[in-house]
Each structure stands twice: as structure tokens, then as C-alpha cells.
C-alpha positions in Angstrom: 0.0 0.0 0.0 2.8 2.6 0.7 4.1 1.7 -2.6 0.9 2.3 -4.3 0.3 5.7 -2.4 4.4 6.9 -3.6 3.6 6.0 -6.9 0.4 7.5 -7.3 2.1 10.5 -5.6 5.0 10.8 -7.9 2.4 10.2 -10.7 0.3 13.5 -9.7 3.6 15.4 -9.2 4.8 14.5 -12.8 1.5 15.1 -14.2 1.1 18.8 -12.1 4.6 19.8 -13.3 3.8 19.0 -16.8 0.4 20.5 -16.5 2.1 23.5 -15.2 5.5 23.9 -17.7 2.8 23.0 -20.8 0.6 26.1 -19.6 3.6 28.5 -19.8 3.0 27.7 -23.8 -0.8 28.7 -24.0 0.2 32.3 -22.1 0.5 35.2 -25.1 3.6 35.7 -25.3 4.9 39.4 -26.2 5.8 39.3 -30.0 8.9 41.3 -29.2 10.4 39.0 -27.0 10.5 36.2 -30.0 13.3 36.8 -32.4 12.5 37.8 -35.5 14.7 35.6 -37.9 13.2 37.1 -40.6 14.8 40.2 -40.1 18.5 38.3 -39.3 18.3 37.2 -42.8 19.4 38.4 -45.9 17.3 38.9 -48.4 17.8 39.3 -52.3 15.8 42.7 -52.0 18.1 43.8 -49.5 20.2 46.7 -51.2 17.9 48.3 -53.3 18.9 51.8 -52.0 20.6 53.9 -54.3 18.2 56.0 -55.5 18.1 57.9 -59.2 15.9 59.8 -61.0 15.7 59.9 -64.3 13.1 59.9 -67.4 12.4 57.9 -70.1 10.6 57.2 -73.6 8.3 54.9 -73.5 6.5 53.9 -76.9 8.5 56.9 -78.0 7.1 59.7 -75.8 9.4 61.0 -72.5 7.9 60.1 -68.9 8.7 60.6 -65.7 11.1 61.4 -63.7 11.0 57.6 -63.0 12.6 56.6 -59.2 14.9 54.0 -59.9 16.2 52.3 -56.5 19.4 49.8 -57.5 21.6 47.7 -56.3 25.0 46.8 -57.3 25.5 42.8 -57.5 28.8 43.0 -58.9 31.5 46.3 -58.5 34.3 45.1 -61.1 33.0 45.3 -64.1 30.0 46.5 -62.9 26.7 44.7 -63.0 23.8 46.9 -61.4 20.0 46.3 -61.3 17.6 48.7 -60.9 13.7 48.4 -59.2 11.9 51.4 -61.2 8.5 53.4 -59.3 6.3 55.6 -60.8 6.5 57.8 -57.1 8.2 57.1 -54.2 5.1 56.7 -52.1 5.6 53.6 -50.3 3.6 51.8 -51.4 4.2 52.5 -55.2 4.0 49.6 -57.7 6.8 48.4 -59.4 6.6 49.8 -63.6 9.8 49.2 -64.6 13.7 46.8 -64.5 16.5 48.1 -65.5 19.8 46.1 -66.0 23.0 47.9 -66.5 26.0 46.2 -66.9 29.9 47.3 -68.3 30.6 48.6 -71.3 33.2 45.9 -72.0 30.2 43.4 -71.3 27.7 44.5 -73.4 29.7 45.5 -76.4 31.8 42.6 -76.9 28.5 40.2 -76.7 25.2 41.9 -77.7 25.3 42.7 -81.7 25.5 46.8 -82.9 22.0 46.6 -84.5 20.1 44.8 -81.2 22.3 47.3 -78.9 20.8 50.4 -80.7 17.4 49.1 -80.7 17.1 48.1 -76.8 20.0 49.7 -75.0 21.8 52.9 -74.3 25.3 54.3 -73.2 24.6 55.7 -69.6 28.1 58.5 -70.5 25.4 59.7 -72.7 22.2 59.9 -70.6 24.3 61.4 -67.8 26.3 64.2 -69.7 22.9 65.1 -71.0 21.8 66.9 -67.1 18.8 64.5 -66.8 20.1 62.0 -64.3 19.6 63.2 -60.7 21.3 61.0 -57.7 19.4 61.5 -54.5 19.9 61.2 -50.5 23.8 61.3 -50.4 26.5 63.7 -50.5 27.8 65.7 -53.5 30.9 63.7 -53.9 29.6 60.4 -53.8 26.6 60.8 -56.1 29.2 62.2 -58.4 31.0 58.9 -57.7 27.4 56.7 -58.5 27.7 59.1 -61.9 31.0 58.1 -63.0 30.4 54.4 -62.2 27.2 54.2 -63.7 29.0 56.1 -66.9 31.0 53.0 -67.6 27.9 51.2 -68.3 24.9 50.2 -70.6 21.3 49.7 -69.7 19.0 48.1 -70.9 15.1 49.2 -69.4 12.1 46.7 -69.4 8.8 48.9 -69.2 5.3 47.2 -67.5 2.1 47.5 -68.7 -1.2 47.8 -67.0 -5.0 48.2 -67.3 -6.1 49.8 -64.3 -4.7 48.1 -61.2 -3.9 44.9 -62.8 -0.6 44.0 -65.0 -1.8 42.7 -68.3 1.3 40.5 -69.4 2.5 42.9 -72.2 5.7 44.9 -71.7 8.2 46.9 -74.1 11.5 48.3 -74.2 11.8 51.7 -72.8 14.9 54.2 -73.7 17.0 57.0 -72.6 15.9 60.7 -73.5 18.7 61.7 -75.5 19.5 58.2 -77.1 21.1 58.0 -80.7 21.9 55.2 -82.6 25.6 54.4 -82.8 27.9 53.7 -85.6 29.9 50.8 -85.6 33.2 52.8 -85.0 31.6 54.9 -81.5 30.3 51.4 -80.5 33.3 49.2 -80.4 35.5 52.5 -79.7 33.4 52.8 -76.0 37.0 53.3 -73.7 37.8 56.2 -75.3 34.5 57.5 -73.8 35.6 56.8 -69.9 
């Protein structure tokens, strides 16, 4: 009989201590306390801050200033994305991508007729006065300027009916683009 009553004892005391460790996990917790391991991790959308202005022609006609916010994925040559806004409201729908990459890139692998058609020589766009570099210092946005002047882009425009994306896109250019000769297009260091 004492054994029964220890066992049953020991038994009610396991059973009350995981009653009472269990209930710890049914008691809101404050969400600031739990680590957010979403916010620890890096994310491909991470770096998107550089932010340009600049307009475009889109079926031929000049728009904007578009906001383009880009990222540098490589520095040497460089290879740059940009995520192109309408606004910068915050919660503004993406309308256009633009990838820039080195001159020495794009020149010695996309053919003269295809680069006239679909890309432009950012020396160009930015001796031209309408690319603005926003929210740093006179000496480095001159510094994102002379990069971004050793490049091409190429911009990929969105369309839409209404609120909704409707699968159709285009090529969108640089205000001030002008086809190049062959000559100006495989001479492009002499522009640096």
C-alpha cells in the first residue's frame, strides 16, 4: 500500500509539473520577445537603396522622372540592377527593371543593331543633365555618376489596365539616345 500511495504521488507530481511547464506555452507571449529571424536574414531585396531619377521614352514619348532604386550585384565590371517606381510613395507599384552592366560586357556580346534598338550608353544619358542621384553627398553621387558612366542599360517597361498587370511589356529608352555607328560602338573606352 505505501508503494501504491508513492507512486500515485509521484504520478500526480509528474503530471502537475507538466500541466504546469505545458501552460507557460498557452500564455500570449509578447511578440517582441521572440526573435525575428526574418529580419536576421538576408534577403535578395536587401540593397535596393541607391536612388536615381531619371526619365524615359516609352512607346517613343518622354515620362517621368522615373525613381529607380538599384543595387549593385557585382562592383568590377560592374553589373547593377535597378527596381523602377512611378513615385516614391511607399507603397508605389513596381513599372519598370533596369539592368545595366559594363561597357566591355555589353559591347563585346550583344550585336551593334540589337544594342541600338534596346540599350543605351549611360556617358550619354548622364552628360545630358537629366540623371539626378538623391539622398547622399555631392561627392559620392558624383562617384554613382561616374560608375554608372562606364555602363549600358537596358530598361524593361510594364504594362497595366487599371490596377492589374496585363502581361504585355516593351522596351523603354534614354531621353537623348542615338543610334551608334559601328566605329563609336566598339571605340566605348575612349569615352571613360
Amino acid at each position: 500500500m505505501r508503494r501504491t500511495l508513492l507512486f500515485t504521488c509521484l504520478f500526480l507530481a509528474c503530471f502537475l509539473l507538466g500541466v504546469i511547464a505545458g501552460s507557460s506555452y498557452l500564455i500570449p507571449q509578447p511578440v517582441a520577445a521572440a526573435p525575428d529571424h526574418h529580419q536576421a536574414m538576408a534577403r535578395p531585396t536587401a540593397g535596393y537603396d541607391v536612388h536615381v531619377t531619371a526619365p524615359h521614352l516609352v512607346d517613343g514619348k518622354e515620362h517621368g522622372p522615373y525613381h529607380h532604386y538599384c543595387k549593385v550585384h557585382a562592383p568590377d565590371p560592374p553589373q547593377i540592377v535597378c527596381l523602377i517606381y512611378d513615385t516614391t510613395e511607399p507603397n508605389a507599384m513596381l513599372s519598370q527593371v533596369e539592368w545595366i552592366f559594363a561597357k566591355k560586357m555589353t559591347r563585346e556580346s550583344v550585336p551593334l543593331r540589337a544594342w541600338n534598338k534596346n540599350w543605351h550608353d549611360h556617358a550619354i544619358e548622364i552628360a545630358g543633365g537629366r540623371v539626378q542621384v538623391h539622398d547622399m553627398p555631392p561627392d559620392q553621387a558624383k562617384g554613382v555618376a561616374d560608375l554608372v558612366a562606364t555602363t549600358d542599360g537596358l530598361i524593361y517597361h510594364f504594362y497595366w489596365d487599371g490596377k492589374l498587370p496585363n502581361g504585355k511589356m516593351s522596351i523603354a529608352q534614354a531621353v537623348g539616345h542615338k543610334p551608334m555607328k559601328k566605329a563609336e560602338f566598339k571605340n566605348y573606352e575612349a569615352k571613360k
